[in-house]
ZAMARGU-4260 file (C-alpha; in steps of 0.2 Angstrom, whole numbers, plus 5000, padded with zeros to 4 digits):
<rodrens>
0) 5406/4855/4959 | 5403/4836/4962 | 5384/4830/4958 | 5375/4815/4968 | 5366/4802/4963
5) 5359/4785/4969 | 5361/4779/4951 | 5372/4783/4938 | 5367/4775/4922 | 5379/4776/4905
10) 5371/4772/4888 | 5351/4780/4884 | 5348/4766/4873 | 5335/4753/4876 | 5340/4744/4891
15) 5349/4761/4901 | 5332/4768/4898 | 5321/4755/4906 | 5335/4753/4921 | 5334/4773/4921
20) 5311/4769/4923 | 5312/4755/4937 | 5325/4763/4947 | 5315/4779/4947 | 5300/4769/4952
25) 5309/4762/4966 | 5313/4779/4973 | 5331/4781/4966 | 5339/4798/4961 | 5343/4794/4942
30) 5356/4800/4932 | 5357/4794/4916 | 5370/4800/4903 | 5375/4798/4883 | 5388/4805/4871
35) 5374/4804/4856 | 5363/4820/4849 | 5349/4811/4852 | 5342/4795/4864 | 5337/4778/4858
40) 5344/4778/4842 | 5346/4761/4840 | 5328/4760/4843 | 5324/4773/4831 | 5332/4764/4817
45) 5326/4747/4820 | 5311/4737/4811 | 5313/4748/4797 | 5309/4763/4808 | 5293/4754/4816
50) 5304/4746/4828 | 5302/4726/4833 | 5300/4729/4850 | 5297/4711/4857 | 5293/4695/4852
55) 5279/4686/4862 | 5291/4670/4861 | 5305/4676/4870 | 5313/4665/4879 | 5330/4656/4884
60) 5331/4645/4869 | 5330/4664/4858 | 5348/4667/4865 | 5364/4661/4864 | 5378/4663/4878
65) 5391/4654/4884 | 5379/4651/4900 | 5362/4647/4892 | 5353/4647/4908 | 5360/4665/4914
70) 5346/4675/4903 | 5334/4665/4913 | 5329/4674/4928 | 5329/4691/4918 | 5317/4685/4905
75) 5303/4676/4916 | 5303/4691/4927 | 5301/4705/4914 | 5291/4696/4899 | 5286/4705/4884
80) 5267/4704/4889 | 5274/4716/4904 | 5281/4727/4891 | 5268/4725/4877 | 5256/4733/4894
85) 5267/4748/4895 | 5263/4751/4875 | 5247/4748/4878 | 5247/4760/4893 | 5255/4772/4881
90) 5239/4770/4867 | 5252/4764/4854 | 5246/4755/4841 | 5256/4739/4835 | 5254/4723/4825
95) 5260/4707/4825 | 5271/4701/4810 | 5276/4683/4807 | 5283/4670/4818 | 5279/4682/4835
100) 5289/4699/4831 | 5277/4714/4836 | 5278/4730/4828 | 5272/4750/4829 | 5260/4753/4817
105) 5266/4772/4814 | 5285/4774/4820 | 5299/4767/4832 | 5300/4786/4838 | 5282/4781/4849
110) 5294/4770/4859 | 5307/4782/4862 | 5294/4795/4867 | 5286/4782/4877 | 5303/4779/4887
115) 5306/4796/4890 | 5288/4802/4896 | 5292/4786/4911 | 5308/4791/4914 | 5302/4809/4914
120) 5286/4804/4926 | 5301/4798/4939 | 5312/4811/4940 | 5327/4802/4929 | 5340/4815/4925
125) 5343/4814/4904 | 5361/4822/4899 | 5365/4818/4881 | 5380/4824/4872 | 5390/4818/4887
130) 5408/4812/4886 | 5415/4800/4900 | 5433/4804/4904 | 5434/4792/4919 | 5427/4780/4930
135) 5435/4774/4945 | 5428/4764/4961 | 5427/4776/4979 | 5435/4767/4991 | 5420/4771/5005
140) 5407/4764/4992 | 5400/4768/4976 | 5410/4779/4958 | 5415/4794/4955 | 5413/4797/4937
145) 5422/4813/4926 | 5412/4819/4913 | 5412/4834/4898 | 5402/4842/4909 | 5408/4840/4927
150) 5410/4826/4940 | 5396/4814/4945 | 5397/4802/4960 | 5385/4788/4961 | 5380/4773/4973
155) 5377/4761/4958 | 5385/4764/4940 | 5375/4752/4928 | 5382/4752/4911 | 5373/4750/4896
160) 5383/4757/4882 | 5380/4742/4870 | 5393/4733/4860 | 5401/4735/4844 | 5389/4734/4830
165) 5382/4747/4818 | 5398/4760/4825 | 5391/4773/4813 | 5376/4776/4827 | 5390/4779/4841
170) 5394/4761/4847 | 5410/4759/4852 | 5412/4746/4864 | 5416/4754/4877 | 5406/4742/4890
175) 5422/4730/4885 | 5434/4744/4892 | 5426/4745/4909 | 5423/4728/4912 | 5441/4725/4909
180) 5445/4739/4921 | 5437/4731/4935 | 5442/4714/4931 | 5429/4706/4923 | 5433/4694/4908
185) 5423/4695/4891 | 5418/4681/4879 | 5425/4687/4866 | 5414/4702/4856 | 5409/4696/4836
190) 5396/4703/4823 | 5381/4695/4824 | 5365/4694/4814 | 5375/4700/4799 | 5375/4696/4779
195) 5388/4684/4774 | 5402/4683/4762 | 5408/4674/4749 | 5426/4675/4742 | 5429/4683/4724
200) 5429/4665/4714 | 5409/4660/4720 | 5404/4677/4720 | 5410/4680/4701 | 5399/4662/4699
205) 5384/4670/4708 | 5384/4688/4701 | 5368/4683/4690 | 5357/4680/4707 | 5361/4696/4716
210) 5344/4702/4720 | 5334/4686/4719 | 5326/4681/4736 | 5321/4663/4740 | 5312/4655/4754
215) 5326/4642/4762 | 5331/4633/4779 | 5346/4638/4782 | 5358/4625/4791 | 5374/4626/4802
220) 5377/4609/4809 | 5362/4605/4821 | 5354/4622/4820 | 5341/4628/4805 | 5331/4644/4804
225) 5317/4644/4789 | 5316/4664/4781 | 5319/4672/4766 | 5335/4670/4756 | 5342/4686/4747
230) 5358/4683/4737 | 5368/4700/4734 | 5383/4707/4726 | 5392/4703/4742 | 5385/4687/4745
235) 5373/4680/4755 | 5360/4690/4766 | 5340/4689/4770 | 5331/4685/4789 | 5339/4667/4788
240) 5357/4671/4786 | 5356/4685/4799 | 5350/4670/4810 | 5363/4657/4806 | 5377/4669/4806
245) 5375/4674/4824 | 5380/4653/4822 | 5394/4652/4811 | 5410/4651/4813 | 5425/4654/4799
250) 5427/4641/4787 | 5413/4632/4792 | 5399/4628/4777 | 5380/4630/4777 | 5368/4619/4769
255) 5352/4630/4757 | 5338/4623/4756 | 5327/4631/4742 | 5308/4630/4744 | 5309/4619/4757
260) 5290/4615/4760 | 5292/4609/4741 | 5298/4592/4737 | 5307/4599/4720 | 5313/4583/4715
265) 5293/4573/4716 | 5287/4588/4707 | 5299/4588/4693 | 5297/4571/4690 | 5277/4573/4690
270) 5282/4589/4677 | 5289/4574/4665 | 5279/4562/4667 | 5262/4578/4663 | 5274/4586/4647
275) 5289/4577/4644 | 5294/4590/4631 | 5299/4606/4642 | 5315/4609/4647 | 5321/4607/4663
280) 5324/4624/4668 | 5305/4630/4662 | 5299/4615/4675 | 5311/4620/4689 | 5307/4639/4685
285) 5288/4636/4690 | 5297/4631/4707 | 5311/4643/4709 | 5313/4660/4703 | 5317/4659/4685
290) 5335/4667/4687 | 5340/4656/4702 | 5331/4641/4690 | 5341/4645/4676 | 5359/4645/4686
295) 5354/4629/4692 | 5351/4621/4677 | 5365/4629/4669 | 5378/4623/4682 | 5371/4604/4682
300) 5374/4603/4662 | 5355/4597/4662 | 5351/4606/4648 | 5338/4597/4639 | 5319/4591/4638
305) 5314/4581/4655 | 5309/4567/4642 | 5329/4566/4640 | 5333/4565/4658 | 5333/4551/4671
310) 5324/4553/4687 | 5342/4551/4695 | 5346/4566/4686 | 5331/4577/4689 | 5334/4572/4709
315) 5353/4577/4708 | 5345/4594/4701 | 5333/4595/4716 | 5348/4589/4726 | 5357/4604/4719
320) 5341/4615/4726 | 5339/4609/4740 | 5354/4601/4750 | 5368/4615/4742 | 5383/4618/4753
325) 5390/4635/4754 | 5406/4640/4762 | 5404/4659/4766 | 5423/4668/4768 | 5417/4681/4781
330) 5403/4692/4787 | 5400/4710/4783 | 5405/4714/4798 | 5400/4726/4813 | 5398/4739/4798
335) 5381/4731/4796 | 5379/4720/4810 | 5363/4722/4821 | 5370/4715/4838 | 5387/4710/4845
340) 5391/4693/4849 | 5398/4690/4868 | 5405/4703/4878 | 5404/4704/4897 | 5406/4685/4903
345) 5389/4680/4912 | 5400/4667/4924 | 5404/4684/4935 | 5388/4694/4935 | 5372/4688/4945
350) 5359/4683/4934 | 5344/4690/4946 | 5353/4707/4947 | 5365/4709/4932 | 5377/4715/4947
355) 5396/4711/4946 | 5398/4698/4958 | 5417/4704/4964 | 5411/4725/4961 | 5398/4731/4974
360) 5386/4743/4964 | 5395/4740/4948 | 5379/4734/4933 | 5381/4727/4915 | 5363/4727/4904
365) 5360/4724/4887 | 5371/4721/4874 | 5387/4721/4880 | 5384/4706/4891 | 5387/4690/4883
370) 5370/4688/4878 | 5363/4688/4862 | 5344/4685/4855 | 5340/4681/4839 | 5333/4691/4826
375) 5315/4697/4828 | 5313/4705/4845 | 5320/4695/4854 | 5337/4706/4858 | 5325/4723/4864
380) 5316/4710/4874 | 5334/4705/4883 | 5336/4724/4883 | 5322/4727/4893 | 5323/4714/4903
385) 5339/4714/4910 | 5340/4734/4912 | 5323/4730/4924 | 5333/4718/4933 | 5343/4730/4936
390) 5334/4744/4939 | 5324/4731/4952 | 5342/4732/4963 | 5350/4746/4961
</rodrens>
């Protein structure tokens, strides 16, 4: 037996889901189909399992593409206000964290119940534990897809499938397989927002701060992110790598700087000028934490009391702190990466309806398309917006 449908959506993450809602609104038979036990589980794992579903400063400059402005359309007409109302709606209680990131209050699992009471309140067909076997264009219109369990045609086949990162929760970029199989060209896919690290030599030279966090801006040529630093056993991780290595590109360097609303150099000099008799790494430890103060002394050879030291060397001591170049040797990854970098090029979808431009009917949402948001919201928020795009077409 073939089914019907108007709408055939793959992937019951995030942005599948909301397509799956708006399309459902709009009238649309819904079909929606994943090969995991369990929808959402991206969602379910993310924020620490209170899940940072928006930011409430979502916008273009949040994402990087090779088409900057192609996210544009998406984003003012599905803005997290709009989905911070469907919460609400929902009585879910959230928060707001620093710099704009909103959180549950209990558990990402309110969301996923949340999605699935919408899509359930518009008749959207949920199948999971689905494999796809193919997909293939009908030449009077629409797809005919096989399946585990059975074949399903459909006038509109969205795919939302994700990319490649964190493959343990099923990702397997298989978004990049059909895109190709239509002929539509990828930016090519990369981890992003992943730790960094170092090669064997710096990491042996920084094995006594594995475990120390720091607050730090985080530099790769003209761009800076200000979060916590965490140095680790494999190098280099915290909110502002995350962000700069959706940046980075191998063999580049990146510039730390530690503390960087404190001016270390002035306040050391002040510290010798008030007790000229401590050391230098008791006054840069009431600065630093005391391991990363000690490292830092111990590297410079500035050993002694601050009495015994020139202000030039106490400023190449704060220089160390605070303008210290670091040449990461890779990234952890798509092991631990929380989104994929590129992936479906913008240049042949339409940005108002995520449609391919040469495939009638044919949808790419989410995270397989070459956008990507920066850490703290910003990429659910991308989610949701392009799959209501999506779902405003279909």
């Amino acid at each position: 037996m073939t089914e019907k449908c108007d709408v055939l959506i793959l992937g019951a993450g995030a942005a599948g889901m909301m397509c799956a809602i708006r399309a459902g609104q709009r009238g649309r038979s819904v079909i929606i189909l994943d090969h995991a036990k369990a929808p959402g589980e991206k969602i379910r794992i993310s924020g620490g399992g209170r899940c940072n579903f928006t930011n409430i400063h979502a916008g273009p400059k949040n994402y990087l593409s090779q088409n900057p402005h192609f996210a544009k359309s998406a984003l003012a007409r599905y803005t997290p206000r709009d989905f911070l109302d469907l919460v609400e709606k929902h009585k879910i209680a959230w928060h707001e964290k620093t710099l704009g990131q909103l959180f549950c209050d209990d558990s990402a699992k309110d969301i996923i119940r949340m999605l699935l009471t919408e899509m359930q309140a518009v008749g959207a067909k949920l199948r999971l534990q689905t494999e796809i076997t193919s997909v293939e264009g009908v030449a009077t219109g629409g797809f005919r897809v096989a399946t585990s369990q059975g074949v399903i045609e459909a006038k509109s086949l969205v795919v939302a499938t994700g990319g490649k990162s964190i493959p343990k929760m099923g990702s397997t970029g298989f978004a990049y397989k059909l895109a190709e199989q239509f002929g539509l060209p990828l930016v090519e896919p990369r981890p992003g927002l992943v730790p960094l690290t170092l090669d064997p030599s710096q990491l042996e030279r920084l094995s006594p701060l594995s475990g120390v966090a720091v607050p730090a801006d985080i530099s790769h040529e003209k761009t800076t992110f200000r979060e916590a630093l965490l140095f680790t056993h494999r190098g280099l991780s915290g909110p502002s790598i995350l962000q700069i290595s959706s940046y980075w590109r191998e063999g580049d360097a990146i510039r730390l700087k530690l503390e960087p609303e404190q001016d270390i150099a002035e306040k050391l000099k002040a510290a010798k000028k008030a007790n000229g008799r401590q050391s230098a790494q008791t006054a840069l430890g009431e600065i630093l934490p005391k391991r990363l103060a000690q490292y830092l002394v111990e590297q410079s050879g500035l050993t002694s009391h601050l009495a015994d030291l020139s202000d030039k060397a106490l400023m190449a001591l704060a220089a160390s702190a605070q303008d210290w170049q670091i040449r990461p040797s890779g990234s952890e990854g798509y092991r631990t990466a929380e989104v994929t970098l590129g992936g479906v090029d913008t240049g042949h979808l339409d940005s108002r309806t995520m449609q391919a431009k040469a495939v009638s009917g044919l949808y790419f949402i989410g995270e397989g398309v070459d956008v990507t948001g920066w850490l703290g919201g910003y990429n659910f928020q991308w989610a949701w917006a392009s799959g209501y795009a999506a779902g405003e077409s279909v």
